[in-house]
C-alpha positions as CSV (number, residue, x, y, z in Angstrom):
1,X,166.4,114.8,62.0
2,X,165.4,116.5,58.4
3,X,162.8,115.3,56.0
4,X,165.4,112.5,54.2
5,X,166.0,111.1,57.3
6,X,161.9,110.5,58.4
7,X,161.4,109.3,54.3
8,X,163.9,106.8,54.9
9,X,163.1,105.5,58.1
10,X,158.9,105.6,56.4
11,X,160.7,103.7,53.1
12,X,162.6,100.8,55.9
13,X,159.6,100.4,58.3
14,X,157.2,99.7,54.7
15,X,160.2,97.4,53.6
16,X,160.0,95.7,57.3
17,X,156.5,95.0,57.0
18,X,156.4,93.9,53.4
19,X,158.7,91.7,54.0
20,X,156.9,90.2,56.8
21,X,153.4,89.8,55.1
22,X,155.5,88.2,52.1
23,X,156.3,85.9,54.5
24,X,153.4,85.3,56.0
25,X,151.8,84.5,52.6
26,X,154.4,82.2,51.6
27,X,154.3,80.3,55.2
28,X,149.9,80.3,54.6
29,X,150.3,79.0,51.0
30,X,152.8,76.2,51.9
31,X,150.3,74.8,54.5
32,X,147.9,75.4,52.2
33,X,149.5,73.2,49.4
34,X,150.5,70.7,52.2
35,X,146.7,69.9,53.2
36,X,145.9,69.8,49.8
37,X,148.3,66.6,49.2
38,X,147.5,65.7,52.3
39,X,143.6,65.4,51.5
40,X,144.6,64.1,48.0
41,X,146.1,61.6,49.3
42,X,143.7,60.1,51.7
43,X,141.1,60.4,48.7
44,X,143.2,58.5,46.2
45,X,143.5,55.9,49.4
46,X,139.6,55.6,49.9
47,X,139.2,55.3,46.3
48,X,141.7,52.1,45.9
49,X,139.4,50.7,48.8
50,X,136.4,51.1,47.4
51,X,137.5,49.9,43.7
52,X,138.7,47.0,45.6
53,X,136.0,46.5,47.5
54,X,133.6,46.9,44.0
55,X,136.2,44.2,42.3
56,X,135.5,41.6,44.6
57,X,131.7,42.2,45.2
58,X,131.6,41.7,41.3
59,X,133.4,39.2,40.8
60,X,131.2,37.4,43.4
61,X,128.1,38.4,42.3
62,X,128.6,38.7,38.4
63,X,125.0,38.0,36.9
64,X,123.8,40.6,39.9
65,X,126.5,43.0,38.7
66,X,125.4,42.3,34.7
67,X,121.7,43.2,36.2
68,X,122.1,46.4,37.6
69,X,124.5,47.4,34.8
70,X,121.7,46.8,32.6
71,X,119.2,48.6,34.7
72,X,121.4,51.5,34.9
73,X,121.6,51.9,31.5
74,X,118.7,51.4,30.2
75,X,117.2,54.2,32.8
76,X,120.3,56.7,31.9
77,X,119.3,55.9,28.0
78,X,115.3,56.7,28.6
79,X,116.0,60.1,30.6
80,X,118.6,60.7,27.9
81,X,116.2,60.2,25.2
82,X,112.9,61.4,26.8
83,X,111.3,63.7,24.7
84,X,109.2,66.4,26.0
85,X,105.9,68.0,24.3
86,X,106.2,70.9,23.0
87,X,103.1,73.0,23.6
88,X,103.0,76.5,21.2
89,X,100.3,78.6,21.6
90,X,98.6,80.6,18.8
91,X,97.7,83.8,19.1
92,X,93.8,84.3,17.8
C-alpha cells in the first residue's frame, strides 16, 4: 500500500460520509417542511372556525358588535393620537 492508495481510500471514506450527512439533511429538512404544512394547516383550520364562530355571534348580536367596534376604535384613535409633554430643561 503506497501513499495514492491511503489518499484514495481518505478521498472515498470523506465521499462516504458526505454523502451520508447530505442525506441526512435532506431526510431532516423534508420533515421539517412536512410539519410546517402540517402546523399550517391546522392554523388555517382554527382560523375558519373562529371566523365562523365571529360571523354568527355578530350577526346575532349586531348593535353589541357596532358597540364594541366603536369602543375599540375610539380607544385605538386616543392612544394613537395622545400626545405627550414635552419637558426641556434650560440650562442656567
Amino acid at each position: 500500500m503506497d501513499v495514492a492508495d491511503i489518499d484514495h481510500e481518505g478521498i472515498e471514506t470523506t465521499r462516504s460520509s458526505a454523502n451520508g450527512l447530505k442525506n441526512k439533511a435532506r431526510v431532516a429538512g423534508q420533515s421539517a417542511l412536512d410539519l410546517t404544512r402540517a402546523t399550517y394547516d391546522q392554523i388555517q383550520d382554527r382560523a375558519l372556525v373562529y371566523s365562523h364562530a365571529t360571523d354568527r355571534a355578530i350577526r346575532q348580536n349586531p348593535y353589541t358588535a357596532i358597540g364594541c367596534a366603536m369602543g375599540f376604535g375610539l380607544l385605538l384613535g386616543a392612544l394613537l393620537t395622545r400626545r405627550t409633554k414635552v419637558v426641556i430643561k434650560q440650562k442656567d
